[in-house]
C-alpha positions in Angstrom: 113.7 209.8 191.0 110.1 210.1 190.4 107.0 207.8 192.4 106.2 206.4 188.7 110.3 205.4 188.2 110.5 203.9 191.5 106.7 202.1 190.9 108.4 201.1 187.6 111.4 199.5 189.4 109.6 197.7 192.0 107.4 196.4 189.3 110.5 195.1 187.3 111.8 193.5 190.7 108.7 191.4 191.1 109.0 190.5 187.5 112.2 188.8 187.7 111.4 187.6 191.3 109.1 185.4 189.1 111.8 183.6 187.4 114.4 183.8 189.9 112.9 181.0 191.9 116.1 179.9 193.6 117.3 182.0 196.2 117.6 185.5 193.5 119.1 183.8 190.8 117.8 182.4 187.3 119.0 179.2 185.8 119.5 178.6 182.0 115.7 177.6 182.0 114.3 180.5 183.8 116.7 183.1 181.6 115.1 182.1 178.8 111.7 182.9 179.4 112.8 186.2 181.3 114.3 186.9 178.1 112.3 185.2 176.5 109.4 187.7 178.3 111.6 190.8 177.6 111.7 190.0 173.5 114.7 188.9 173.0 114.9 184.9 172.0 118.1 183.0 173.5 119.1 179.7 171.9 120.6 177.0 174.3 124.0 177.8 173.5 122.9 182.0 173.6 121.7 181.1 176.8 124.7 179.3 178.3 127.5 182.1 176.9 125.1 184.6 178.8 125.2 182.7 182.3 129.6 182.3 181.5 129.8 185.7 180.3 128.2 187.3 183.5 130.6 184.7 186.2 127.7 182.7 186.9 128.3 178.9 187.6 124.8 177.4 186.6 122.8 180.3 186.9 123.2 184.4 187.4 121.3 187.1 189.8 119.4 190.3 188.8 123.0 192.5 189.4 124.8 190.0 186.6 122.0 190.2 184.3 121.4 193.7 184.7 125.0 193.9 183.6 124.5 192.3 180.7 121.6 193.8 179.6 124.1 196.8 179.4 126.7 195.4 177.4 123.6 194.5 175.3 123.1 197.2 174.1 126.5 198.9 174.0 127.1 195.8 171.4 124.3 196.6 169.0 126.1 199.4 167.6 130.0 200.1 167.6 131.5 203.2 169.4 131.6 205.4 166.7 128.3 205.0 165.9 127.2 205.4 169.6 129.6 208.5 170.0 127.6 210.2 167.0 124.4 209.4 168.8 125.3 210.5 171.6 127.0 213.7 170.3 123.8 214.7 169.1 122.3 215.2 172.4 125.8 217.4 173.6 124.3 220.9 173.1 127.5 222.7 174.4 129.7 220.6 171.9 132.1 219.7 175.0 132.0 216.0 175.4 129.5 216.0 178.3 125.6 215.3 178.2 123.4 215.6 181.3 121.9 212.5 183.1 118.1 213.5 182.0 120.3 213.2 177.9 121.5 210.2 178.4 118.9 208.6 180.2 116.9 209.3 177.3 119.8 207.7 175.1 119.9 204.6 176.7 116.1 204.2 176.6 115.6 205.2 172.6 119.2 203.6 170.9 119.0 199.6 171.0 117.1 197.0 172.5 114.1 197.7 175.4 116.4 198.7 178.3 113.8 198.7 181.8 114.1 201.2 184.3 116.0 199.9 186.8 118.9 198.7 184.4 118.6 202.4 183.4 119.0 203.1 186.8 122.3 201.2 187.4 123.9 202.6 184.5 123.4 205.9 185.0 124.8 205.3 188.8 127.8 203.8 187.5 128.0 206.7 184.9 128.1 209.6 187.4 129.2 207.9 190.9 129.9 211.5 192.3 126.4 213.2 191.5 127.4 215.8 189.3 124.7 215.5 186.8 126.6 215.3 183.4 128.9 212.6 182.1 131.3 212.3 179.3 129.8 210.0 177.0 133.1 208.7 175.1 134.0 207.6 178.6 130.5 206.0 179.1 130.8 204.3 176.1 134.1 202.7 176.3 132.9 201.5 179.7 129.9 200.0 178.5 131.4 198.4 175.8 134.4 197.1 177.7 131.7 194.9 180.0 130.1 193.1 177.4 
């Protein structure tokens, strides 16, 4: 990971520190205007799906909404569109794209993903380091979290 990606993080941290102002977690409130901050505009009800959907009581923490954010944008297109995407990108034609590929996926298909939630994906995509990772696989996954 590079100085500027980890800079990036830390700066993403401190930005959701700012509307997690009880004990690392955001209420309904505060998710709106994180969201609100990020671009995307949540209505009341929006907002309270979001905090159900990621298991939070009356509010979530950065892991839950970092989550969500990757459903996100798993839902803005359907798996066969996102499999076409991503096959573009699989120069050997064998199902598999390298890590530096799909990083670069996840941060041009869809809504404004930051860093960090880039981050978490691509560690839950390739737990054992190998560097690649079959994207149908990746895609079912994402979608199934949403």
């Amino acid at each position: 990971m590079s100085q500027m990606d980890q800079e990036a993080q830390e700066e993403y941290r401190e930005v959701f520190a700012e509307f997690a102002k009880s004990k690392g977690r955001v209420n309904a409130k505060d998710l709106q205007a994180l969201m609100r901050h990020m671009g995307t505009i949540l209505t009341d009800a929006e907002t309270v799906e979001v905090i159900r959907s990621c298991g939070g009581g009356d509010s979530i923490d950065l892991n839950q909404w970092l989550g969500y954010m990757g459903g996100k944008m798993a839902d803005s297109f359907g798996e066969a569109e996102l499999n076409l995407a991503f096959s573009a990108f699989d120069k050997d034609g064998n199902g598999y794209i390298s890590l530096s590929e799909l990083r670069f996926v996840l941060t041009c298909l869809g809504d404004k993903i930051d860093d960090e939630a880039v981050e978490v994906m691509l560690n839950q995509a390739d737990p054992t380091g190998v560097g690649s990772v079959q994207y149908s696989s990746f895609i079912r996954n994402m979608m199934n979290r949403g």
